[in-house]
MARPAKE-532318 format. One record per residue (C-alpha): residue in three letters; x, z, y; residue number from 1. Coordinates in steps of 0.25 Angstrom, whole numbers, m for minus. Each point is the difference from the previous one (the first is absolute). Layout:
{resn ALA | x X | z Z | y Y | resi NUM}
...
END
This chain:
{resn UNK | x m185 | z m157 | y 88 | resi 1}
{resn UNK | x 15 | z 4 | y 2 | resi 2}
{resn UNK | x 4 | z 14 | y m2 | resi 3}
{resn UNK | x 11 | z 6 | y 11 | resi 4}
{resn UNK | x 6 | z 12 | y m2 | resi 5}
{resn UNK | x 4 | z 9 | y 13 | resi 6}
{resn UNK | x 15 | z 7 | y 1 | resi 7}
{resn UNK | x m3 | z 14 | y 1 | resi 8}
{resn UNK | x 8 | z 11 | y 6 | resi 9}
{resn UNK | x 7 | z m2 | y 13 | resi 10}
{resn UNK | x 6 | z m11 | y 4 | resi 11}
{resn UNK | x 17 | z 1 | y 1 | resi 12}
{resn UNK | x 8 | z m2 | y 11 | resi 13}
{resn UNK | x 12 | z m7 | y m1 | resi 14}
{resn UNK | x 6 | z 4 | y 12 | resi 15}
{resn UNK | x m3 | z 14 | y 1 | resi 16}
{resn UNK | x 13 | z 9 | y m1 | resi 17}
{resn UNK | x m4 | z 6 | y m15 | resi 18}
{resn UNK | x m1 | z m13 | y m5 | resi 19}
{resn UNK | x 12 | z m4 | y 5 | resi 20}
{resn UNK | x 7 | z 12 | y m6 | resi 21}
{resn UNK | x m7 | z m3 | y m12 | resi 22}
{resn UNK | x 6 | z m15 | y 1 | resi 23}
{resn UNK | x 14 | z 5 | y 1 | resi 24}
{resn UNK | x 2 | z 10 | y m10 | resi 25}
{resn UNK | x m7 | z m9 | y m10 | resi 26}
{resn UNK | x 10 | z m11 | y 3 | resi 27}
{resn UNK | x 10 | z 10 | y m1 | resi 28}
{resn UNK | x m3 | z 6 | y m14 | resi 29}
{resn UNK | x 0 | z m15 | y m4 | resi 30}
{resn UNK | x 13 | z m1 | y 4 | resi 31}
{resn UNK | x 3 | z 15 | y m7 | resi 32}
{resn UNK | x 5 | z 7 | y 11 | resi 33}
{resn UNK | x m11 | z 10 | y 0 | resi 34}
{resn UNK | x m2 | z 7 | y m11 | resi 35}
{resn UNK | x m11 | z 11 | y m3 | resi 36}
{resn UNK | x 2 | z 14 | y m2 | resi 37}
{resn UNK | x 11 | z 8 | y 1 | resi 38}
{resn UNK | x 14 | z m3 | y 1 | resi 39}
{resn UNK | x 9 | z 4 | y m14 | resi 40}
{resn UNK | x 10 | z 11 | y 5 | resi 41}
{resn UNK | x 13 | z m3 | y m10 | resi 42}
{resn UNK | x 4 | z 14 | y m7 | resi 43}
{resn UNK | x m10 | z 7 | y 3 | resi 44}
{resn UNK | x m7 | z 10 | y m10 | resi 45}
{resn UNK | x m10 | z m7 | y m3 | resi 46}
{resn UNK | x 8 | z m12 | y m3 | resi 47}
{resn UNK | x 9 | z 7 | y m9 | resi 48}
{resn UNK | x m12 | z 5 | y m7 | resi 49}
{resn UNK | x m5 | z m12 | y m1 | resi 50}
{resn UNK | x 10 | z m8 | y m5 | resi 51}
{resn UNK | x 3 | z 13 | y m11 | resi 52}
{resn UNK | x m14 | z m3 | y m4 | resi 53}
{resn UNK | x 3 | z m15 | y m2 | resi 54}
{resn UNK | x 14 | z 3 | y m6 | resi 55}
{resn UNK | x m8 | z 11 | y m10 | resi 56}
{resn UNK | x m13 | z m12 | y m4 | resi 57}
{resn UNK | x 10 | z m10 | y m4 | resi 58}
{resn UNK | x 9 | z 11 | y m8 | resi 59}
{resn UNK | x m14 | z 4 | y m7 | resi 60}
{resn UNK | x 2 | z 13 | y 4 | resi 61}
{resn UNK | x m13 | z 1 | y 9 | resi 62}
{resn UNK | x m10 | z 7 | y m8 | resi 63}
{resn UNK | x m7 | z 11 | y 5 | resi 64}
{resn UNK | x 8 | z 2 | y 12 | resi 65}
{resn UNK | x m12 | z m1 | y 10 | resi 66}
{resn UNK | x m10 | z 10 | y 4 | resi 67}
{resn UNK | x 1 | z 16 | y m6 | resi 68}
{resn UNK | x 10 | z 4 | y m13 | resi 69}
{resn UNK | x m8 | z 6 | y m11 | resi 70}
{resn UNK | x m4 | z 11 | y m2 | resi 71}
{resn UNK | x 5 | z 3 | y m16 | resi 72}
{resn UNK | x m4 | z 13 | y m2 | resi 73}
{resn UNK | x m16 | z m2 | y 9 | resi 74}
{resn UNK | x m11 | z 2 | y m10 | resi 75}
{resn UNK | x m5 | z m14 | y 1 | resi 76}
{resn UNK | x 15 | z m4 | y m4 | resi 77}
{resn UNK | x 0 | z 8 | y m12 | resi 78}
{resn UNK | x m16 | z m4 | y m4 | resi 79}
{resn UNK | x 5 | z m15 | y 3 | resi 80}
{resn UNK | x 14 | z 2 | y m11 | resi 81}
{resn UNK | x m8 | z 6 | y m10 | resi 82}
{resn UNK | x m11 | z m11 | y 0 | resi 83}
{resn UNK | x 12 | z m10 | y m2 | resi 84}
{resn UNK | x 6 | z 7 | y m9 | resi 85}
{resn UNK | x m14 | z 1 | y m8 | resi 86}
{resn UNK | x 0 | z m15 | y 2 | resi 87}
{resn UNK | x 13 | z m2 | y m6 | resi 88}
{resn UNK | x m4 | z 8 | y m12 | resi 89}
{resn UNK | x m13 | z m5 | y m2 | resi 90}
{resn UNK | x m9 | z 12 | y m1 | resi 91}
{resn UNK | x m6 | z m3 | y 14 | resi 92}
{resn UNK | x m15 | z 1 | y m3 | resi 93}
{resn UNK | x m8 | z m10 | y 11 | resi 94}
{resn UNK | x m14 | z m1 | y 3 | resi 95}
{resn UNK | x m11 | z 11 | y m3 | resi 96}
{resn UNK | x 1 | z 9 | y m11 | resi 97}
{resn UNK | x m9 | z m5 | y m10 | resi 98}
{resn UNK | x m14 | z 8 | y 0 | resi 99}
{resn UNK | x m3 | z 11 | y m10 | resi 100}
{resn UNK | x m11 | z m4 | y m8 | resi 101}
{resn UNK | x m2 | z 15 | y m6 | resi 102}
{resn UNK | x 0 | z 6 | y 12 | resi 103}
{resn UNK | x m15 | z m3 | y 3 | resi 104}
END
């Protein structure tokens, strides 16, 4: 017993005008003379900004420089720097407080 298996889908024609589209701008992305996306615009803003970026990571000076600045004086700011400093110090109590056996 031999066991054949069916092409599925539908079937492809060489010779319809998609395919030969299709054809050439493989052939022509092989070649690299399409590239994908967008062309880069030189000076732009969003160049300059990019490249200050890249200037600012090698320089080590990218740290915190993406999304909203802090906040110092938010009550979550000041719950966070006193729970560090109680770290520092080491009076920072962690776990359940311990159950109070006369209390029953």
């Amino acid at each position: 017993m031999k066991n054949t298996t069916k092409k599925l889908g539908r079937p492809v024609n060489p010779n319809s005008v998609r395919q030969q589209e299709l054809k050439l701008k493989s052939e022509l992305r092989s070649k690299g003379l399409i590239k994908r996306g967008r062309p880069v615009v030189e000076g732009s803003a969003n160049q300059e900004k990019q490249q200050r970026r890249v200037e600012l990571a090698e320089a080590g000076l990218l740290t915190g420089m993406r999304g909203r600045p802090i906040n110092l004086n938010s009550v979550r700011q000041q719950r966070l720097a006193m729970l560090s400093e109680k770290r520092a110090s080491g009076t920072l109590k962690l776990g359940r407080p311990k159950k109070d056996s006369s209390a029953q």
